[in-house]
VOFIMI-25546 format. One record per residue (C-alpha): x, y, z; residue in three letters. Coordinates in Angstrom, 3 decimals. Layout:
<recs>
<rec u="X" v="Y" w="Z" residu="Ala"/>
...
</recs>
This chain:
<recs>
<rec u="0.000" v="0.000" w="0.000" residu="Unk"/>
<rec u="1.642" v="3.303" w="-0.734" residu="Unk"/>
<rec u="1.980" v="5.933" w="2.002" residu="Unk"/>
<rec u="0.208" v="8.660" w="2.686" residu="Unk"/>
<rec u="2.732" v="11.036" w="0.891" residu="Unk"/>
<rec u="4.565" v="9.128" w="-1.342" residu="Unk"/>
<rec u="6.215" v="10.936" w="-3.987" residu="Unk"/>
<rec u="5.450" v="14.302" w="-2.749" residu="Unk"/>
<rec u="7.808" v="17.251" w="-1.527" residu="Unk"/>
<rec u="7.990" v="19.267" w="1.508" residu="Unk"/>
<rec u="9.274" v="22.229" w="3.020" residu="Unk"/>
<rec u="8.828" v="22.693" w="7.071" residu="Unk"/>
<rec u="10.336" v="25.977" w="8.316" residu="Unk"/>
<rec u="11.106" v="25.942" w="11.953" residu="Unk"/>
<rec u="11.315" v="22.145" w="11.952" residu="Unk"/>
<rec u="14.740" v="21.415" w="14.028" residu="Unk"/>
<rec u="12.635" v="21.762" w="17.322" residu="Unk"/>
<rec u="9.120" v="21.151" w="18.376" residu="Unk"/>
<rec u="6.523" v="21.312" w="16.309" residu="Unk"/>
<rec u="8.383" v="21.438" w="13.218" residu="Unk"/>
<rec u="10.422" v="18.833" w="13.798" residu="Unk"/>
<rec u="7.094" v="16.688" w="14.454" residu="Unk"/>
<rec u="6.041" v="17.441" w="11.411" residu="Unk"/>
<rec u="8.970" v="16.839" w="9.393" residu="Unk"/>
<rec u="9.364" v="13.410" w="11.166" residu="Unk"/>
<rec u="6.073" v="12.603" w="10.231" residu="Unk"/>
<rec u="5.628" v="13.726" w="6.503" residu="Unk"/>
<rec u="8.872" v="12.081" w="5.710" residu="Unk"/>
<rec u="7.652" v="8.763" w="7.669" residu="Unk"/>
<rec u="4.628" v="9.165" w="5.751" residu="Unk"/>
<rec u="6.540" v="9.254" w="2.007" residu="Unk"/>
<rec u="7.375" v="12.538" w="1.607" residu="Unk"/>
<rec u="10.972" v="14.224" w="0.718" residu="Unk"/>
<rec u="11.603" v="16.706" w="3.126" residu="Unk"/>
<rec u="13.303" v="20.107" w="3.493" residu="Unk"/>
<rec u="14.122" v="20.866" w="6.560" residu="Unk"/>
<rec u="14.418" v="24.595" w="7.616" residu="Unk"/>
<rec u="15.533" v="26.024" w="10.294" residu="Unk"/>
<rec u="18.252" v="28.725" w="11.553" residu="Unk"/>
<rec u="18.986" v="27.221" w="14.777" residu="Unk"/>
<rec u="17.697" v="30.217" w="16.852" residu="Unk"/>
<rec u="16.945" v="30.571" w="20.642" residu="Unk"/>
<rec u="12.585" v="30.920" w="21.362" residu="Unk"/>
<rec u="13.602" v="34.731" w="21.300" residu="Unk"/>
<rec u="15.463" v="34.589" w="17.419" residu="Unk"/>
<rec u="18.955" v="34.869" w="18.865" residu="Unk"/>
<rec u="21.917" v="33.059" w="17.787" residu="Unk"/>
<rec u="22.274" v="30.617" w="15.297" residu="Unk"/>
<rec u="23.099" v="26.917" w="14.327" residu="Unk"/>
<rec u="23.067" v="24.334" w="11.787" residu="Unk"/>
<rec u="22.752" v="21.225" w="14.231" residu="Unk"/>
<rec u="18.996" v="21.398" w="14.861" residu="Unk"/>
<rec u="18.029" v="21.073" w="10.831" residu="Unk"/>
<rec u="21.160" v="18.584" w="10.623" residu="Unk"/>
<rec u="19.773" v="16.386" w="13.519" residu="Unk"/>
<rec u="16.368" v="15.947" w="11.974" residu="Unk"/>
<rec u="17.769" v="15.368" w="8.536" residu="Unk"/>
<rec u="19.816" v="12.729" w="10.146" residu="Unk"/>
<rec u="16.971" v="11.071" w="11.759" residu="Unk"/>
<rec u="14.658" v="11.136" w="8.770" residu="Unk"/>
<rec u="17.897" v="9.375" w="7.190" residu="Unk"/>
<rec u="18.402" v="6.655" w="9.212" residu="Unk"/>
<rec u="14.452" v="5.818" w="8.907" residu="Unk"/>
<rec u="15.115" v="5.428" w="5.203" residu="Unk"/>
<rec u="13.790" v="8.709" w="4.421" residu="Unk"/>
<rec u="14.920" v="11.489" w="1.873" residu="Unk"/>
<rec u="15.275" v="15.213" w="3.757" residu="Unk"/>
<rec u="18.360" v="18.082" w="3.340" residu="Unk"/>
<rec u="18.718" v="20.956" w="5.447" residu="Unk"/>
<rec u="18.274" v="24.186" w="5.443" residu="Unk"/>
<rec u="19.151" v="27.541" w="7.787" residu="Unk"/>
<rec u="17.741" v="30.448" w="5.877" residu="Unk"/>
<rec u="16.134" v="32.569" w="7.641" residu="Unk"/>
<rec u="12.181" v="32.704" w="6.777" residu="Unk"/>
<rec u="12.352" v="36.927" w="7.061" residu="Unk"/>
<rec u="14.417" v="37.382" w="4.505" residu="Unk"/>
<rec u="12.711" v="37.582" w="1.171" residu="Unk"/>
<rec u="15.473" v="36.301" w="-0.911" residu="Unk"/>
<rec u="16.095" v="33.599" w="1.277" residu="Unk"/>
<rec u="12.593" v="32.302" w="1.574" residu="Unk"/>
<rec u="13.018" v="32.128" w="-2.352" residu="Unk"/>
<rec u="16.514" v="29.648" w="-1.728" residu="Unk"/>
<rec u="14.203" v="27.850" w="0.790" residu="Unk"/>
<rec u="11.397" v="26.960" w="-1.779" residu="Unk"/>
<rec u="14.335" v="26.575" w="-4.580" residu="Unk"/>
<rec u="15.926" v="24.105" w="-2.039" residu="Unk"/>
<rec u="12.736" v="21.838" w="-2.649" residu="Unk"/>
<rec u="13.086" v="22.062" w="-6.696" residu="Unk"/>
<rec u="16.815" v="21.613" w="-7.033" residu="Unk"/>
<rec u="16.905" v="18.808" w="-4.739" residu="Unk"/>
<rec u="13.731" v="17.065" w="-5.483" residu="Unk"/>
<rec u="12.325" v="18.368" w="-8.707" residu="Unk"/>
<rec u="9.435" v="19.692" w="-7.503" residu="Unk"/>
<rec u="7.484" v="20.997" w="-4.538" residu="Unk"/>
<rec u="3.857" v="20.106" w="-3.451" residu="Unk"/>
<rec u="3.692" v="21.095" w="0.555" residu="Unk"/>
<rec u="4.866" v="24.068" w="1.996" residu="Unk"/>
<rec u="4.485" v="23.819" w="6.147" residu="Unk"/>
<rec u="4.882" v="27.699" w="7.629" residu="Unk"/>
<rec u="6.078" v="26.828" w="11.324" residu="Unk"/>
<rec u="8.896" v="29.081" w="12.251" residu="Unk"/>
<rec u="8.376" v="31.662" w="14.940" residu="Unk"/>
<rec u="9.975" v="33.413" w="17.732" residu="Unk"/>
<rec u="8.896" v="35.022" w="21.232" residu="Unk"/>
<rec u="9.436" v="38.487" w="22.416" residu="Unk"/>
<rec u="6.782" v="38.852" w="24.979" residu="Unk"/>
<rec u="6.608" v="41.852" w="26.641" residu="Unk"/>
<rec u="3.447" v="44.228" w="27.848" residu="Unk"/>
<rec u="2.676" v="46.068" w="25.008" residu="Unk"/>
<rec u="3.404" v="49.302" w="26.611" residu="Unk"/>
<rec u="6.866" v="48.308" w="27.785" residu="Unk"/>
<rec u="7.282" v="46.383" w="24.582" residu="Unk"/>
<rec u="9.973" v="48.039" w="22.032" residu="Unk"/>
<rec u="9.913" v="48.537" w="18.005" residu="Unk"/>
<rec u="12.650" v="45.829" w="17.566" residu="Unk"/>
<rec u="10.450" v="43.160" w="19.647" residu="Unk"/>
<rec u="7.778" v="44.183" w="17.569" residu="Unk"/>
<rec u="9.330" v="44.085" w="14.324" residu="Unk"/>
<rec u="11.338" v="40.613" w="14.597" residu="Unk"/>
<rec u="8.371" v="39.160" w="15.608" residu="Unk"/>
<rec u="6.543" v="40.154" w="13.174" residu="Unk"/>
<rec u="9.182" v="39.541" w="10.713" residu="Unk"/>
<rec u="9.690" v="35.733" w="11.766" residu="Unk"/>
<rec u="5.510" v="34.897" w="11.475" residu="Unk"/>
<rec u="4.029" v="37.507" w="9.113" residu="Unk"/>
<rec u="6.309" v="38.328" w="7.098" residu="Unk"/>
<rec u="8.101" v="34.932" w="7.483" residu="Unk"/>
<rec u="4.698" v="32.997" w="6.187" residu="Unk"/>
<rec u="4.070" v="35.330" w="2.855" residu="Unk"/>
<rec u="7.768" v="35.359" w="2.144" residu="Unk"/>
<rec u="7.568" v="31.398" w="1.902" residu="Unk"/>
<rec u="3.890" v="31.373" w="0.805" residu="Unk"/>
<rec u="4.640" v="34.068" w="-1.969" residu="Unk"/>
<rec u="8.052" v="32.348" w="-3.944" residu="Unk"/>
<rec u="6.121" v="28.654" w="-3.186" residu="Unk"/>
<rec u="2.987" v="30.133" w="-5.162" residu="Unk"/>
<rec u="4.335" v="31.914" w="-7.726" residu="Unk"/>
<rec u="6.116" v="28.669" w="-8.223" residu="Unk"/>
<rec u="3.201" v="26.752" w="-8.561" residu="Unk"/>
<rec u="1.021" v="29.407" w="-10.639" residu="Unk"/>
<rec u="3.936" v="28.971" w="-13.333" residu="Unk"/>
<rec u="3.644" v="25.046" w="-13.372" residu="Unk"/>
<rec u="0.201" v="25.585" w="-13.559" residu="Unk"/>
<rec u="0.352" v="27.110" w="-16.295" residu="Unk"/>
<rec u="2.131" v="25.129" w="-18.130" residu="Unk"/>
<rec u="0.202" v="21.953" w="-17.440" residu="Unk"/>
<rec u="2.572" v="20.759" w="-14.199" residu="Unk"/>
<rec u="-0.187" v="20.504" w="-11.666" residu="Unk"/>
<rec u="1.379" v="19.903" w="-8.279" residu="Unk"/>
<rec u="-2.168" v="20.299" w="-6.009" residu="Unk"/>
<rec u="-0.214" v="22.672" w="-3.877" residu="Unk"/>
<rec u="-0.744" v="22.329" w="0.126" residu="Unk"/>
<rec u="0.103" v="25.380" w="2.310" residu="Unk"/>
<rec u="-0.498" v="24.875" w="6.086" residu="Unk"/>
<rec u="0.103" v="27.869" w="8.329" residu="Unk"/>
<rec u="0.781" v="27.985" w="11.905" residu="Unk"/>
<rec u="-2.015" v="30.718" w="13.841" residu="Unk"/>
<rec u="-2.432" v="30.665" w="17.582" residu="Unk"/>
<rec u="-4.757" v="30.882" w="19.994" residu="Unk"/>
<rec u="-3.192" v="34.108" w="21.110" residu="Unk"/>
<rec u="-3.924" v="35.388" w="18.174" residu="Unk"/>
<rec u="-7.542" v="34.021" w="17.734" residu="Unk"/>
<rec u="-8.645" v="34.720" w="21.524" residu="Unk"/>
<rec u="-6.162" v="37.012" w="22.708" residu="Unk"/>
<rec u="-3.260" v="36.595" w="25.187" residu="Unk"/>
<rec u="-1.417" v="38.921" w="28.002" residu="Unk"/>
<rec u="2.177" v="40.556" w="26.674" residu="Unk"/>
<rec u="1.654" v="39.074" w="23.131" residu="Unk"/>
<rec u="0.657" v="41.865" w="21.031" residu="Unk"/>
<rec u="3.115" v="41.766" w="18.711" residu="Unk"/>
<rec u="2.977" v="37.168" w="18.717" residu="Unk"/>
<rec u="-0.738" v="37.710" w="18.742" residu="Unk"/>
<rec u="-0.896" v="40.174" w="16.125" residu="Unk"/>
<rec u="0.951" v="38.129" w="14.032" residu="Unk"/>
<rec u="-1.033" v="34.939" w="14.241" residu="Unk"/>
<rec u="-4.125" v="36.916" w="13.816" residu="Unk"/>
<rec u="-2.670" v="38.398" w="10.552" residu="Unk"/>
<rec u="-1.726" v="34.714" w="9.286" residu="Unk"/>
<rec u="-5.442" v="32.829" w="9.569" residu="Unk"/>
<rec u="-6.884" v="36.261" w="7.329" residu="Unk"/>
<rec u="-3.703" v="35.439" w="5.162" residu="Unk"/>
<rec u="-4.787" v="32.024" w="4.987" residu="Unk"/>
<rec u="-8.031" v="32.223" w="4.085" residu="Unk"/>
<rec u="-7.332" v="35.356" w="1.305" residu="Unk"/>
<rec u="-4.500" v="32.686" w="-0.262" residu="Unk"/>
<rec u="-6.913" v="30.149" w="-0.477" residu="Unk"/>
<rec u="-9.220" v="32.193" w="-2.830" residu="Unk"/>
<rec u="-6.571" v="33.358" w="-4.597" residu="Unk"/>
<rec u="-4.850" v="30.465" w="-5.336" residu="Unk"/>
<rec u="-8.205" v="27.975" w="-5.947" residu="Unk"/>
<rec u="-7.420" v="28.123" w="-9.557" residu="Unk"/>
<rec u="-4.311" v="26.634" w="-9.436" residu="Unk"/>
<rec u="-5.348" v="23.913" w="-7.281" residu="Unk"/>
<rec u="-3.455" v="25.232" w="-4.490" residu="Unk"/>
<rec u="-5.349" v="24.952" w="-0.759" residu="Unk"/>
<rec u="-4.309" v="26.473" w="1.909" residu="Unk"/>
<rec u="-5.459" v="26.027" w="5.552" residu="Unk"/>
<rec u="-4.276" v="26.963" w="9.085" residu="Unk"/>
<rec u="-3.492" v="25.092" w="12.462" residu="Unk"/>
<rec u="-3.330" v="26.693" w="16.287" residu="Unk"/>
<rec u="-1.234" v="23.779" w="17.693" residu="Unk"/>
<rec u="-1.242" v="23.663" w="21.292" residu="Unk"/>
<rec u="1.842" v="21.515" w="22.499" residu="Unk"/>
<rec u="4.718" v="21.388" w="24.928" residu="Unk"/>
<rec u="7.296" v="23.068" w="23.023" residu="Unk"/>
<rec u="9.968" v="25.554" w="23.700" residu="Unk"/>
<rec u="7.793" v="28.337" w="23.063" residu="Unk"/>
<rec u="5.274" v="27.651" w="25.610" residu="Unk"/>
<rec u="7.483" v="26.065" w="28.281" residu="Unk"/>
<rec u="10.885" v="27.911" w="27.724" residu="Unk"/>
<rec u="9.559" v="30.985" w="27.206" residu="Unk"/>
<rec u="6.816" v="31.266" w="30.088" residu="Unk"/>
<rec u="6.335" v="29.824" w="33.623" residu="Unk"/>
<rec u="2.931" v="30.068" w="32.759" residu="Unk"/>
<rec u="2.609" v="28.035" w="29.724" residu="Unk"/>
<rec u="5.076" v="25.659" w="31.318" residu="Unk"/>
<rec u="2.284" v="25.095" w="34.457" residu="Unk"/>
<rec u="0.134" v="24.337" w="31.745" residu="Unk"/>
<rec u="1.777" v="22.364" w="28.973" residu="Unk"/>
<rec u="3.125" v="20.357" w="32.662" residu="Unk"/>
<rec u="6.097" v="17.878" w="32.088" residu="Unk"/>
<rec u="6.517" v="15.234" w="29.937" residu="Unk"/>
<rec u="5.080" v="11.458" w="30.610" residu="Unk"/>
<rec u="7.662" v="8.636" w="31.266" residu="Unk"/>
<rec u="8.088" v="6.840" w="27.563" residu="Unk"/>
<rec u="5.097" v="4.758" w="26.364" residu="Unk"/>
<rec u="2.600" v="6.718" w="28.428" residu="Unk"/>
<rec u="0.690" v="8.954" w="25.840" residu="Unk"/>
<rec u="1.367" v="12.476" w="26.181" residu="Unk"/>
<rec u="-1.448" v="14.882" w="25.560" residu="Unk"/>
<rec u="0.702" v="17.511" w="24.940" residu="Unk"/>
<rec u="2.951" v="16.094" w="22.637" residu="Unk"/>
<rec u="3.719" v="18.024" w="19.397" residu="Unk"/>
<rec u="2.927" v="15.238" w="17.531" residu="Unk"/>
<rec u="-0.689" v="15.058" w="17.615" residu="Unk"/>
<rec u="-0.274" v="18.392" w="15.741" residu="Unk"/>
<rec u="1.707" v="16.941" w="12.907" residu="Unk"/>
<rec u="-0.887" v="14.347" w="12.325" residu="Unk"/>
<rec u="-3.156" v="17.356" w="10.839" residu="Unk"/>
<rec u="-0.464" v="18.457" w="9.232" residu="Unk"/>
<rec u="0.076" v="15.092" w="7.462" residu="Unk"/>
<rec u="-3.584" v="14.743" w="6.539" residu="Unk"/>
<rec u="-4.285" v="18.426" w="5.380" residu="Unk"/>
<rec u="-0.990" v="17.397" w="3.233" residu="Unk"/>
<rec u="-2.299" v="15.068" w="1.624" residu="Unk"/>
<rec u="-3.970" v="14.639" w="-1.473" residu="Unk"/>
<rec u="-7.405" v="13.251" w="0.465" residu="Unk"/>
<rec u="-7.707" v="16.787" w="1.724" residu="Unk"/>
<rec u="-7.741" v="18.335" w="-1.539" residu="Unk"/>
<rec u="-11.066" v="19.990" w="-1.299" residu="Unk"/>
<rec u="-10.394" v="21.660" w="1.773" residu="Unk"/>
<rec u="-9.454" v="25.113" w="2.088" residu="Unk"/>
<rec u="-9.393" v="28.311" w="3.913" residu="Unk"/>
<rec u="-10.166" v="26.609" w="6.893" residu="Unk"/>
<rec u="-8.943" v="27.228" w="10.366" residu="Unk"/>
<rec u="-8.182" v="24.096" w="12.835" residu="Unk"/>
<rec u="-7.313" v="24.203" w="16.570" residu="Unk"/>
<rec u="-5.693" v="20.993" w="18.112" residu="Unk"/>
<rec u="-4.942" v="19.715" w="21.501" residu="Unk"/>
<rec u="-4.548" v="16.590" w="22.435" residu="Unk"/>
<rec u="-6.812" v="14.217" w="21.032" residu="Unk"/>
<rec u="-9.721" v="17.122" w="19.597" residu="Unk"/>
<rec u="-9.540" v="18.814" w="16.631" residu="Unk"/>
<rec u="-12.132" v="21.975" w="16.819" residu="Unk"/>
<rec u="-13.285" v="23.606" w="13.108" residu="Unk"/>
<rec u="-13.039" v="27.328" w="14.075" residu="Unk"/>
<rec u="-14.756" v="30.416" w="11.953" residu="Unk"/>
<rec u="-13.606" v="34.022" w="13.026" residu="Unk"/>
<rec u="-15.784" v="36.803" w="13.192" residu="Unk"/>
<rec u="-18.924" v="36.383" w="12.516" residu="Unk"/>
<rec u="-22.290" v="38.439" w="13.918" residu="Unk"/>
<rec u="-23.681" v="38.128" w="17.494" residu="Unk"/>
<rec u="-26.493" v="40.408" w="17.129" residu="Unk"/>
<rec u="-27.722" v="43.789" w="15.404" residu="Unk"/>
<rec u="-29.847" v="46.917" w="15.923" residu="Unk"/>
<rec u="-31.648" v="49.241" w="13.237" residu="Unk"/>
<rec u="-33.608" v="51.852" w="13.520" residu="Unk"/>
<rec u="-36.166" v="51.185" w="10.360" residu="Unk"/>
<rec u="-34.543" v="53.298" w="7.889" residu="Unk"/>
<rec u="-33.985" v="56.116" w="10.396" residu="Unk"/>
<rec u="-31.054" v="58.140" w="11.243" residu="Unk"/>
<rec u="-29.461" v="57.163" w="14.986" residu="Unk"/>
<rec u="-27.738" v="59.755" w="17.155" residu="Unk"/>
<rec u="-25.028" v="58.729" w="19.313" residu="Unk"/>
<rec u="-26.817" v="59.138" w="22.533" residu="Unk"/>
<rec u="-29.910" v="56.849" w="21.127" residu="Unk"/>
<rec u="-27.203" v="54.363" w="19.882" residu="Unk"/>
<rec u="-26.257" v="53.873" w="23.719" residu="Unk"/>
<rec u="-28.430" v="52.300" w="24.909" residu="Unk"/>
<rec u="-28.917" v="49.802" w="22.156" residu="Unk"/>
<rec u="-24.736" v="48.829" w="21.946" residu="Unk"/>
<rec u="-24.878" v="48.568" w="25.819" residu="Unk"/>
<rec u="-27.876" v="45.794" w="25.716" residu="Unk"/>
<rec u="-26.260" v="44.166" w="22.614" residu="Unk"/>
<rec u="-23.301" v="44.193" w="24.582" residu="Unk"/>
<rec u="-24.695" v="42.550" w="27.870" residu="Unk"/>
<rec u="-26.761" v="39.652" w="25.595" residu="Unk"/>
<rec u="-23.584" v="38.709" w="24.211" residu="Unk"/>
<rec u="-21.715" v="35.254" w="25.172" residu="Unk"/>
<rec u="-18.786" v="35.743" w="27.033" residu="Unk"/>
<rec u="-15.750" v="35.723" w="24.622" residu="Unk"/>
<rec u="-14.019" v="32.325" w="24.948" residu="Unk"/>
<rec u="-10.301" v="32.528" w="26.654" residu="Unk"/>
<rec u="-7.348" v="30.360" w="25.880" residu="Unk"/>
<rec u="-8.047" v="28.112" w="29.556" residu="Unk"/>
<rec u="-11.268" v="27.026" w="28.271" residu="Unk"/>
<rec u="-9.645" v="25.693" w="25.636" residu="Unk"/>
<rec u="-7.937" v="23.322" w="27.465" residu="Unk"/>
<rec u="-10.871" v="22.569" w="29.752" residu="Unk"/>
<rec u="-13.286" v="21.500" w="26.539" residu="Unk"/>
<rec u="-10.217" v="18.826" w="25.708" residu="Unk"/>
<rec u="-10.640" v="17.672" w="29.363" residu="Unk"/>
<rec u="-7.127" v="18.717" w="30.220" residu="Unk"/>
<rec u="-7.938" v="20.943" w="33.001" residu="Unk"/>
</recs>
């Protein structure tokens, strides 16, 4: 029986630790040729290294698998362009492009300075449409000229983003930014039979353990070996693997949440309620009272614990 991905090729940004690294361990144990990306940062984008990419490459190896590394750094226009021509000149084609790679600057907005907004937002935003942007215009070219790859694009958003989350306005921002990005690529690129879809992982990684006491209480430690972990980045890379694949061709500009074991569907804004005045002008003190009792009918916004408490974690 073949595998899941045989014959295609992948690119995972961010995927010497973590999540990434899930993921690329999985698409390549699932068939797929793998480039491995990553710069070999610290959670806050400092430093670099080649031995995180080079460690995963060498794994994927000894499973039999086909991977090579990469360290450019997802910012960087040109180099997202090497990243995605990493794919073609070593494999001969690309048909999954995984957008993973992030940092952490978290800070109270007020305290927060323009460099920890700016490399943040470098790293995710501007780090997803860099890759996104060479890895489409790549496949709109094949396209057409009759080279049909059925391009996958799987973005990484956040619950910080989606719900909000203290000191990560420029993180939260981001992630925000990257589902509407998501969904506005995936009606863009339906022509070329390109999908693209979005995950908000939630998983014991060294962005949410590292980087914050908080997450760290949450995410807890990990289970001794052969006890299943709930929090174990790997139950994200099985979405990844399916949304990869060709099964999940028809879907698009969708926006997934998983923890543990459940997999929510989310939609993002949508109406909770309206007022009108019958073709009749409102002044702001009549509209008062109406926003205030709209206002106090609405559900309570949902907040990142009660995430965890509808997977029965908490």
């Amino acid at each position: 029986m073949a595998k899941l991905l045989e014959g295609k090729v992948a690119i995972v940004t961010g995927a010497g630790r973590g999540i990434g690294r899930a993921e690329a361990l999985l698409l390549a144990n699932k068939g797929a040729m793998v480039v491995v990306n990553d710069a070999g940062v610290h959670f806050d984008g400092t430093g670099k290294a080649s031995g995180p990419a080079d460690e995963v490459v060498n794994e994927i190896k000894a499973k039999g698998g086909k991977a090579v590394a990469n360290y450019e750094s997802v910012s960087d226009f040109q180099g997202a362009k090497r990243i995605i021509d990493a794919a073609i000149s070593n494999f001969g084609k690309l048909n999954i492009l995984v957008n993973n790679a992030g940092i952490l600057r978290d800070r109270m907005f007020f305290n927060m300075s323009e460099q920890e907004w700016d490399e943040v937002i470098a790293v995710h935003l501007k780090g997803t449409f860099n890759c996104a942007r060479h890895a489409c215009g790549y496949w709109r070219d094949e396209h057409k000229a009759g080279r049909i790859h059925y391009g996958k694009i799987i973005n990484t958003t956040s619950d910080a983003g989606l719900l909000g989350n203290l000191a990560q306005a420029n993180y939260g921002a981001a992630k925000a930014a990257i589902a509407a990005f998501s969904l506005i690529v995936s009606r863009e690129m339906k022509r070329y039979d390109v999908t693209s879809n979005c995950v908000a992982p939630n998983a014991r990684t060294r962005m949410t353990t590292d980087a914050s006491p908080a997450g760290a209480a949450v995410m807890g430690e990990a289970p001794p070996p052969g006890q299943w972990d709930p929090m174990s980045p790997d139950h994200v890379a099985r979405l990844a693997a399916y949304l990869a694949s060709d099964d999940a061709k028809d879907i698009t500009g969708e926006v997934f949440r998983v923890v543990a074991d459940t997999v929510w569907l989310l939609q993002g804004w949508h109406s909770i309620n309206k007022v009108s005045k019958n073709k009749k002008d409102w002044t702001p003190e009549e509209l008062g009272p109406a926003i205030k009792k709209m206002v106090e009918k609405a559900p309570p916004k949902p907040e990142i614990a009660s995430v965890f408490q509808e997977a029965g974690l908490i």
